[in-house]
N, CA, C and O atoms as a GROMACS GRO file, in nm:
protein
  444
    1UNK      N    1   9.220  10.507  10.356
    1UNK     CA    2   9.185  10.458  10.486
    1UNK      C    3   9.176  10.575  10.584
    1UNK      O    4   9.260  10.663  10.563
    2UNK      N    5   9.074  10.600  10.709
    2UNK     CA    6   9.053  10.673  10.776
    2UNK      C    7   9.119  10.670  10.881
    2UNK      O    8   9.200  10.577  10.886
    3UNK      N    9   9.115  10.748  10.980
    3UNK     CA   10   9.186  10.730  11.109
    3UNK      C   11   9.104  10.811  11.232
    3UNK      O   12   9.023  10.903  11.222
    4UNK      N   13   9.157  10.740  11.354
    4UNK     CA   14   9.067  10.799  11.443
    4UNK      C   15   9.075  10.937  11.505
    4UNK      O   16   9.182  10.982  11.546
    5UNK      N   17   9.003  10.980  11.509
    5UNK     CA   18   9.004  11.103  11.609
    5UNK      C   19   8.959  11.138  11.728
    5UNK      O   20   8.844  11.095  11.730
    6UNK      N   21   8.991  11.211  11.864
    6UNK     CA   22   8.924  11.221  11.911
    6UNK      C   23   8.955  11.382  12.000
    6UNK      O   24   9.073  11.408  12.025
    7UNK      N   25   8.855  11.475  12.041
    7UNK     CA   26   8.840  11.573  12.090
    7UNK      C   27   8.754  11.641  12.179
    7UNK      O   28   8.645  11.673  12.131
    8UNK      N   29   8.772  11.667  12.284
    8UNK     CA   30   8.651  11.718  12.365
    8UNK      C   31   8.698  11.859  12.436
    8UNK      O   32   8.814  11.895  12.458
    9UNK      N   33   8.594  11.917  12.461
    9UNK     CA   34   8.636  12.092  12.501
    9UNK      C   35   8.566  12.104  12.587
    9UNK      O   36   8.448  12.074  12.570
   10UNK      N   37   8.616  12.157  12.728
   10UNK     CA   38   8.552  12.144  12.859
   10UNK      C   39   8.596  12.337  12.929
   10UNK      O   40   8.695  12.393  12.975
   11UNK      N   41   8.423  12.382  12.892
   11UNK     CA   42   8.454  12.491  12.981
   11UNK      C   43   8.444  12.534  13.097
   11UNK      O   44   8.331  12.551  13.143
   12UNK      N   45   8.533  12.556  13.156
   12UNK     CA   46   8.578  12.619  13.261
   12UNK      C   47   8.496  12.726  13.328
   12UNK      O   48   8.411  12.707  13.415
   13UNK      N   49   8.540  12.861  13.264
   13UNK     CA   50   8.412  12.924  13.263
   13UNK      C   51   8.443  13.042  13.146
   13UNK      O   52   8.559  13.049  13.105
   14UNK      N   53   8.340  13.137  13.092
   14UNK     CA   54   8.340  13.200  12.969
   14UNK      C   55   8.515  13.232  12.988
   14UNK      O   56   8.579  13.245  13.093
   15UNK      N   57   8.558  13.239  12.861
   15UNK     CA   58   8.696  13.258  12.861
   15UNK      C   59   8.829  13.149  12.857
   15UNK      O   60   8.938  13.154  12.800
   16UNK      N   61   8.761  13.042  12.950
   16UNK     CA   62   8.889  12.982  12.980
   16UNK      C   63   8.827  12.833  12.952
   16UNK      O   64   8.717  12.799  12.996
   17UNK      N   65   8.909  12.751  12.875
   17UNK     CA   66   8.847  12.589  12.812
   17UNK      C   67   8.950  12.507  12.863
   17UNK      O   68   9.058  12.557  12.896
   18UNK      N   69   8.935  12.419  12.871
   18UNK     CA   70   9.029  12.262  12.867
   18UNK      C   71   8.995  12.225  12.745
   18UNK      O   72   8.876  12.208  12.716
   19UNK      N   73   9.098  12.207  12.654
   19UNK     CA   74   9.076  12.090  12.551
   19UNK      C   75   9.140  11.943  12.591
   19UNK      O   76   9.240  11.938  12.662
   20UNK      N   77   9.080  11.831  12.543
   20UNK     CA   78   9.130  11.693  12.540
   20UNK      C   79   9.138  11.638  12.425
   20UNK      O   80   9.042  11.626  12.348
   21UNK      N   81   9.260  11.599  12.402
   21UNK     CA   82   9.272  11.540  12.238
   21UNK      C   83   9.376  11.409  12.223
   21UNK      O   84   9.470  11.398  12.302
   22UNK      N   85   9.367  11.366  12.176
   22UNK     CA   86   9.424  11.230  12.161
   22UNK      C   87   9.585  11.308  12.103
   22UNK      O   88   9.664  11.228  12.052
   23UNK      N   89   9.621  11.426  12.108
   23UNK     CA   90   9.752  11.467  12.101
   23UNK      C   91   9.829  11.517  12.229
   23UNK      O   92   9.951  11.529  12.242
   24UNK      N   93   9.730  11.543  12.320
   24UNK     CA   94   9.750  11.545  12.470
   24UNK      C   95   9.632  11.652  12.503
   24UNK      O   96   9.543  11.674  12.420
   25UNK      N   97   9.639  11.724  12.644
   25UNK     CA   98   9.561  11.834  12.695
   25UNK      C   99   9.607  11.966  12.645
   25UNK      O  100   9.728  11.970  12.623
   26UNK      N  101   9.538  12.074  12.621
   26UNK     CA  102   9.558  12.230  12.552
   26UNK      C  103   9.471  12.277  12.676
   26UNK      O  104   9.399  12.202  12.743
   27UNK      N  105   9.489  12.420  12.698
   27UNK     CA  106   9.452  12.585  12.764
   27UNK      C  107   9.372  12.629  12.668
   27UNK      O  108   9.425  12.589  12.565
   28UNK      N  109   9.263  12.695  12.636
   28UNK     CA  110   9.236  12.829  12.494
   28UNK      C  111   9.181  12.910  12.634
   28UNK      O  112   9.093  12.872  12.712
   29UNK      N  113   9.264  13.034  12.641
   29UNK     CA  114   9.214  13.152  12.696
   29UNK      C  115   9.156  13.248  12.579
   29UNK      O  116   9.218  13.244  12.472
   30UNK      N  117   9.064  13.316  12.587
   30UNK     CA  118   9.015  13.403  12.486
   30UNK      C  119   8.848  13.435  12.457
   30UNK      O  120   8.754  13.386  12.519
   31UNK      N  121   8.843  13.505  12.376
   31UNK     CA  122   8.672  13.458  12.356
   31UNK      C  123   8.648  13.452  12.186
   31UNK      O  124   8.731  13.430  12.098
   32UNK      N  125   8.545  13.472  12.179
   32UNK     CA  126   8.484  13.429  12.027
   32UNK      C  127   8.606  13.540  11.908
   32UNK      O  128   8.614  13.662  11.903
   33UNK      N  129   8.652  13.478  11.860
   33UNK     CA  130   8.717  13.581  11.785
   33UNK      C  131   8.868  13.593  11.752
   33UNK      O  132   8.928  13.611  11.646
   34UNK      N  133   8.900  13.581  11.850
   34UNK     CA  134   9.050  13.646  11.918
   34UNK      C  135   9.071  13.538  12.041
   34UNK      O  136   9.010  13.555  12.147
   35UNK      N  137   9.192  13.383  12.016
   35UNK     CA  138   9.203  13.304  12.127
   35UNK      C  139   9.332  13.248  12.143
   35UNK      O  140   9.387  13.216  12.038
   36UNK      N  141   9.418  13.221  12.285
   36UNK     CA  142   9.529  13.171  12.281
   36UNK      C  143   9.494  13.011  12.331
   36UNK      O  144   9.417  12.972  12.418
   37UNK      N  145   9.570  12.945  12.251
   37UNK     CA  146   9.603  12.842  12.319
   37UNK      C  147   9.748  12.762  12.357
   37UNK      O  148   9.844  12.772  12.280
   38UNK      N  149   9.754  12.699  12.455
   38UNK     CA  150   9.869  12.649  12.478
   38UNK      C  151   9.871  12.519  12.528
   38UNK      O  152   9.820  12.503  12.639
   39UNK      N  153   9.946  12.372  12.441
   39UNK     CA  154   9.914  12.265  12.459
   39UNK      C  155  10.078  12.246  12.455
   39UNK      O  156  10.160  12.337  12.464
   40UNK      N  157  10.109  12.080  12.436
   40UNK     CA  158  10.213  12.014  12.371
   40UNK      C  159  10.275  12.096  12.310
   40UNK      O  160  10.365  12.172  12.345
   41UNK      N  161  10.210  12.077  12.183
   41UNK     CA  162  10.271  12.099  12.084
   41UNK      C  163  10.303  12.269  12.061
   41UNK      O  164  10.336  12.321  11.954
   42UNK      N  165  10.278  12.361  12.234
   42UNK     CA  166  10.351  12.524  12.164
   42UNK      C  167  10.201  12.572  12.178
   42UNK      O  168  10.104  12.518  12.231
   43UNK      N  169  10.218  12.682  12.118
   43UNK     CA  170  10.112  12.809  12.136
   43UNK      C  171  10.088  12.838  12.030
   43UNK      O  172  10.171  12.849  11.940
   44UNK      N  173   9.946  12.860  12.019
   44UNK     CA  174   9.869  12.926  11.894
   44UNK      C  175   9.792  12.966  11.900
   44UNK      O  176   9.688  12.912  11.940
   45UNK      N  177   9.806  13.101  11.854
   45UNK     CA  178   9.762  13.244  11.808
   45UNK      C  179   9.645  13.267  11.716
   45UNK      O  180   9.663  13.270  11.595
   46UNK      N  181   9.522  13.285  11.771
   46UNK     CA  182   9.394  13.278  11.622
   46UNK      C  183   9.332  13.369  11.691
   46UNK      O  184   9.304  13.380  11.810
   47UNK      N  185   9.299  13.481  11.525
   47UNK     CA  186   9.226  13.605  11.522
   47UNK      C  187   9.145  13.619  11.394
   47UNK      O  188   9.187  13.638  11.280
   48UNK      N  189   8.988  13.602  11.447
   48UNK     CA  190   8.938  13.584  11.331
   48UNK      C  191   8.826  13.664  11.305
   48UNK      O  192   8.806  13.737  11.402
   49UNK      N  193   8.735  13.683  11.204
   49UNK     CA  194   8.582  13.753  11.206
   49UNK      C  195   8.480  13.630  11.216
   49UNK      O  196   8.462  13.546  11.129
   50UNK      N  197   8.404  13.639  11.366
   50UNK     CA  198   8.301  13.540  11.390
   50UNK      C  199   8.223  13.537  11.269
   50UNK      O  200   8.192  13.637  11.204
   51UNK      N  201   8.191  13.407  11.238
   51UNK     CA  202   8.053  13.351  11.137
   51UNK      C  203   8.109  13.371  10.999
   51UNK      O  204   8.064  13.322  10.895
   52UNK      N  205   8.192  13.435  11.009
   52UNK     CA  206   8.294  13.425  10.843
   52UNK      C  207   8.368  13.317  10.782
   52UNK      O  208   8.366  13.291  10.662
   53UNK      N  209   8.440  13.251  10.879
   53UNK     CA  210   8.528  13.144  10.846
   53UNK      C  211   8.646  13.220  10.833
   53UNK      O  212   8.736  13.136  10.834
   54UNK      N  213   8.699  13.341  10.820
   54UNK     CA  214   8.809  13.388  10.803
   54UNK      C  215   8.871  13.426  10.914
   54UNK      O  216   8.799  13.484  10.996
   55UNK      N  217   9.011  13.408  10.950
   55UNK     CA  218   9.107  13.335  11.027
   55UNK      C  219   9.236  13.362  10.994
   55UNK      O  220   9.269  13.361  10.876
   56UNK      N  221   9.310  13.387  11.077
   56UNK     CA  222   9.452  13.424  11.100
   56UNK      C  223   9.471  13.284  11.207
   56UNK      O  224   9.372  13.238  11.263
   57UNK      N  225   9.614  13.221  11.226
   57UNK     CA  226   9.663  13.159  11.283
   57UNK      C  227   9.792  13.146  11.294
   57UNK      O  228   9.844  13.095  11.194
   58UNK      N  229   9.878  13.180  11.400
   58UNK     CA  230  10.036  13.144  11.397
   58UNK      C  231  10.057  13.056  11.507
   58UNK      O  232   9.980  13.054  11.603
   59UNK      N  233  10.129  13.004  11.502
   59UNK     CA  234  10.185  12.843  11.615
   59UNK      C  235  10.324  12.887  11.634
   59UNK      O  236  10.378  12.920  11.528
   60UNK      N  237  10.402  12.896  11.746
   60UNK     CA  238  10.505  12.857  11.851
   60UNK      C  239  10.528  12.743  11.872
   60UNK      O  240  10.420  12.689  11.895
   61UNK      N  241  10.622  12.660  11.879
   61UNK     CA  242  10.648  12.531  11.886
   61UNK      C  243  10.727  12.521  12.013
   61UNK      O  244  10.824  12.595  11.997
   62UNK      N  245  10.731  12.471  12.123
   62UNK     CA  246  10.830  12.480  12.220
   62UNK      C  247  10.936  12.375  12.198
   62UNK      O  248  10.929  12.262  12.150
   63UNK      N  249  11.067  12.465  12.260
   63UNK     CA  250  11.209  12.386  12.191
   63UNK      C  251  11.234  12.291  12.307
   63UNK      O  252  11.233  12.334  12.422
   64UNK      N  253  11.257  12.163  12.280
   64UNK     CA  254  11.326  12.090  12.394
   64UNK      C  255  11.461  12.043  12.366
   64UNK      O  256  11.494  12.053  12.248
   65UNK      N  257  11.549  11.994  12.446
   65UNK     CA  258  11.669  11.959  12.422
   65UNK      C  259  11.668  11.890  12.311
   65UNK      O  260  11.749  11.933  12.228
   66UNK      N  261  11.579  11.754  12.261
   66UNK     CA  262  11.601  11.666  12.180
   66UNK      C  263  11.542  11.728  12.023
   66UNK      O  264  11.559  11.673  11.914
   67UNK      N  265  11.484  11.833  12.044
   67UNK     CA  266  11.422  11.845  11.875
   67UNK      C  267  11.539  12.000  11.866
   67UNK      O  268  11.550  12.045  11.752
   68UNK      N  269  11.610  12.066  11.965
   68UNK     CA  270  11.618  12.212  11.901
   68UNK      C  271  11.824  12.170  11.974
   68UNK      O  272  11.894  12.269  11.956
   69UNK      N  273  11.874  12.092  12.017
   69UNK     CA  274  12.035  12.079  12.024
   69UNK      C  275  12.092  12.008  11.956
   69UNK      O  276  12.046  11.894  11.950
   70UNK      N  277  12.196  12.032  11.890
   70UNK     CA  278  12.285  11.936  11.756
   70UNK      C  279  12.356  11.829  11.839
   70UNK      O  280  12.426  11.860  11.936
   71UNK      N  281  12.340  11.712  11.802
   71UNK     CA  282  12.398  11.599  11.871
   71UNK      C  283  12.449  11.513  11.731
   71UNK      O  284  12.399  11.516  11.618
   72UNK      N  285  12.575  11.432  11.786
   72UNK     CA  286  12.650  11.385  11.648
   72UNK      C  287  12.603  11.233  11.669
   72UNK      O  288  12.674  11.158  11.602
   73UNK      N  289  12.511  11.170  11.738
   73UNK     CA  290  12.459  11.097  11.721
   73UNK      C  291  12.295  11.087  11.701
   73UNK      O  292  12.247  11.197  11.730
   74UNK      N  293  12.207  11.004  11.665
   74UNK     CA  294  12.083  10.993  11.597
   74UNK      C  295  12.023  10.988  11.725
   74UNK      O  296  12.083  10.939  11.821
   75UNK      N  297  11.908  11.038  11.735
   75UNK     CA  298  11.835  11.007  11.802
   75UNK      C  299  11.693  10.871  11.788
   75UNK      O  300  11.648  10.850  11.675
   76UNK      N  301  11.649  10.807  11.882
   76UNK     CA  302  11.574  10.689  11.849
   76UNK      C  303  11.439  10.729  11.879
   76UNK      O  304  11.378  10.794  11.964
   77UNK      N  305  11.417  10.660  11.764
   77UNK     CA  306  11.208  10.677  11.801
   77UNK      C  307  11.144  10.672  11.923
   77UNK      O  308  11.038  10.732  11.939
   78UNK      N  309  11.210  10.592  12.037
   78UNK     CA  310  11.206  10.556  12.146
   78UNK      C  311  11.220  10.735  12.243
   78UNK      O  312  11.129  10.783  12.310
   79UNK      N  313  11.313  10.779  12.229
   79UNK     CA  314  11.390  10.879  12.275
   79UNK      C  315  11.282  10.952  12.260
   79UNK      O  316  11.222  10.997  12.358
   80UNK      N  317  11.232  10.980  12.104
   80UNK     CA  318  11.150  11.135  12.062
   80UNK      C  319  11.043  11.101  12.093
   80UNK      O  320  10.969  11.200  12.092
   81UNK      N  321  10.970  10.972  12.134
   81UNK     CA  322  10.851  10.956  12.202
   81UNK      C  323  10.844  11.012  12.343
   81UNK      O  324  10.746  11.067  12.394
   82UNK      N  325  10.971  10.990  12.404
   82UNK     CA  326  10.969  11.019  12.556
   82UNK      C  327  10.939  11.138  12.603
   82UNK      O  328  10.862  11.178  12.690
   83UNK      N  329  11.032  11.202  12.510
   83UNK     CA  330  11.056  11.381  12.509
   83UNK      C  331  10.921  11.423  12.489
   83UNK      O  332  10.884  11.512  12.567
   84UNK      N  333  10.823  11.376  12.389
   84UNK     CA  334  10.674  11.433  12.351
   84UNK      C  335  10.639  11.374  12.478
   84UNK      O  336  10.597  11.463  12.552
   85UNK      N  337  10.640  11.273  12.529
   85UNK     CA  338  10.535  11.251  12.640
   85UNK      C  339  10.565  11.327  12.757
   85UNK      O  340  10.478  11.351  12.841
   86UNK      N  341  10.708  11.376  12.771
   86UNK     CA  342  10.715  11.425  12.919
   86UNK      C  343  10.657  11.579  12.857
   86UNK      O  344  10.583  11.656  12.918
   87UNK      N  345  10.683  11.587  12.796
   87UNK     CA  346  10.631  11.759  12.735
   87UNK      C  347  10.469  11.775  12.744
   87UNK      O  348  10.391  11.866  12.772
   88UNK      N  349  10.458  11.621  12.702
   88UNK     CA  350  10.282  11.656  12.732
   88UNK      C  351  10.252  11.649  12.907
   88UNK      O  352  10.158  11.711  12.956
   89UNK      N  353  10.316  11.594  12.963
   89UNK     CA  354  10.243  11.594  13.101
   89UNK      C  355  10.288  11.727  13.155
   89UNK      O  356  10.208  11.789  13.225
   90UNK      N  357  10.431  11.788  13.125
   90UNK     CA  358  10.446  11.919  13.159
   90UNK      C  359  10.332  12.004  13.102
   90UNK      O  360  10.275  12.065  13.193
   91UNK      N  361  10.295  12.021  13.020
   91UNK     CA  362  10.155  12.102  12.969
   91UNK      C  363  10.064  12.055  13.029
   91UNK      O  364   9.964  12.126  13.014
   92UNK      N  365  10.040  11.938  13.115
   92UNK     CA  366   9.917  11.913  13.161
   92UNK      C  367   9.933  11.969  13.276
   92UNK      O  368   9.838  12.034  13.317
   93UNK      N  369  10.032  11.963  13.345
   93UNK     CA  370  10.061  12.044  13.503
   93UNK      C  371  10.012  12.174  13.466
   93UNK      O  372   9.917  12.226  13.525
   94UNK      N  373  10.089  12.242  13.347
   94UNK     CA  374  10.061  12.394  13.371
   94UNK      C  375   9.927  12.396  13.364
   94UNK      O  376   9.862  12.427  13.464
   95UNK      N  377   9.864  12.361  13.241
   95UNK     CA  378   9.747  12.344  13.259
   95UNK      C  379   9.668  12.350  13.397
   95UNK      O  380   9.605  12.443  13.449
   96UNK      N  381   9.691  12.221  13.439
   96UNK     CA  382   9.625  12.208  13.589
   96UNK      C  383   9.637  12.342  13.693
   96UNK      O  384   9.540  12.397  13.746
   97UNK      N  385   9.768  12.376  13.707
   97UNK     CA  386   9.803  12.470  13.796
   97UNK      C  387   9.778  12.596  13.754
   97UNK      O  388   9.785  12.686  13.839
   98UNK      N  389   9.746  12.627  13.623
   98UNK     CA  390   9.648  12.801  13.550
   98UNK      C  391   9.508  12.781  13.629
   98UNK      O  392   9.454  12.856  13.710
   99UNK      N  393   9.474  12.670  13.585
   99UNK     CA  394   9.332  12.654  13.651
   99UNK      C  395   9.294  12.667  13.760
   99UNK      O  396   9.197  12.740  13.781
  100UNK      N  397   9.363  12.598  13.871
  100UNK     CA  398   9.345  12.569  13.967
  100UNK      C  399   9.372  12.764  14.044
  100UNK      O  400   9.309  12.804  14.142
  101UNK      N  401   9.488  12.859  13.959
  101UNK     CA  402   9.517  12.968  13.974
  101UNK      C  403   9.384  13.055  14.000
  101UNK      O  404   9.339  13.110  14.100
  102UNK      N  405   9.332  13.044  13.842
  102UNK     CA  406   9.215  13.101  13.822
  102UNK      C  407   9.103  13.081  13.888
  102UNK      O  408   9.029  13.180  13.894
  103UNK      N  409   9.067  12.984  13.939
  103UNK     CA  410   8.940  12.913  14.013
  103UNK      C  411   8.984  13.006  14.151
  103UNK      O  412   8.911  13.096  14.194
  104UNK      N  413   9.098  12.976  14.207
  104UNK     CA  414   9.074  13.009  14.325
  104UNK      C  415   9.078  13.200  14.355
  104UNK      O  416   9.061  13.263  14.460
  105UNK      N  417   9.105  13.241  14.234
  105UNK     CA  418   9.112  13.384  14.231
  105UNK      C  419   8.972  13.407  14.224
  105UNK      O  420   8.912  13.474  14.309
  106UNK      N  421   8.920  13.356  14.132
  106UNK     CA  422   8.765  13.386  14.094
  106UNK      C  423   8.688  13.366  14.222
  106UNK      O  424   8.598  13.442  14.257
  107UNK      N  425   8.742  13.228  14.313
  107UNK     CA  426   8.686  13.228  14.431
  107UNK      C  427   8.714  13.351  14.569
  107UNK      O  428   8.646  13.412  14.652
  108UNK      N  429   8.816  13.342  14.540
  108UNK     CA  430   8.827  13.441  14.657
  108UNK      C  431   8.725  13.603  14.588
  108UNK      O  432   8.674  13.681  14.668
  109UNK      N  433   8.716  13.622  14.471
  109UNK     CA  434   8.680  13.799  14.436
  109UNK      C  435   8.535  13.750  14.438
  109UNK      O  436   8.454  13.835  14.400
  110UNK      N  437   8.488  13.641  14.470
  110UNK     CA  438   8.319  13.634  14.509
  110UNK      C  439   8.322  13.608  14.624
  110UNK      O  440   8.204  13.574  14.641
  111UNK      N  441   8.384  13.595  14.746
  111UNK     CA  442   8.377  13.675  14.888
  111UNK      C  443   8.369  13.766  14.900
  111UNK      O  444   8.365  13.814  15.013
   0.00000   0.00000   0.00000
C-alpha cells in the first residue's frame, strides 16, 4: 500500500529556499552542489558532484527535553506528538525570522 506525500520548494532568491512538507517547514541555504538545511527534524549537511547523483549527506537531530533526558516514567504518544509539533513551529519562526533577516538586508544594500 502507498502513502501520501507531499512537497513544495519556494525560492526566495538564488541561494535561499523555503521547503514545505507534510513533515513541517525546512531553510536550504546553499547552491547547486554544496547545501544546508535546517527544518524539524535538525540539520543536514549535502555535498555533492552536480548531474552525477553522487552525494554525501550527514543530519543533526536537535535534542529536546523529551527525546534526549532520562525520565523513570514513559512517555505518551500524546506527549511526543506535542514536543514534534512545538519543535516544528519553533523551526517555522526561525525560519520566518532568517528570512524576513535576509530580505530586509538585501533590501536595504539595494538603496
Amino acid at each position: 500500500m502507498g502513502n501520501f506525500r507531499f512537497y513544495r520548494r519556494l525560492h526566495i532568491f538564488p541561494g535561499l529556499s523555503v521547503n514545505l512538507s507534510k513533515s513541517g517547514p525546512s531553510l536550504t541555504v546553499g547552491v547547486r552542489g554544496a547545501h544546508l538545511t535546517m527544518g524539524p527534524s535538525g540539520v543536514r549537511r549535502t555535498v555533492g558532484i552536480p548531474g552525477t547523483g553522487i552525494y554525501y549527506t550527514s543530519h543533526s537531530g536537535y535534542q529536546s527535553g523529551v527525546h534526549s533526558a532520562h525520565v523513570d516514567t514513559p512517555i505518551s504518544p500524546e506527549q511526543q506528538q506535542c514536543a514534534h509539533s512545538v519543535g516544528g513551529w519553533l523551526a517555522l519562526a526561525a525560519i520566518v525570522g532568517i528570512a524576513l533577516v535576509i530580505g530586509i538586508a538585501i533590501g536595504s544594500a539595494g538603496h
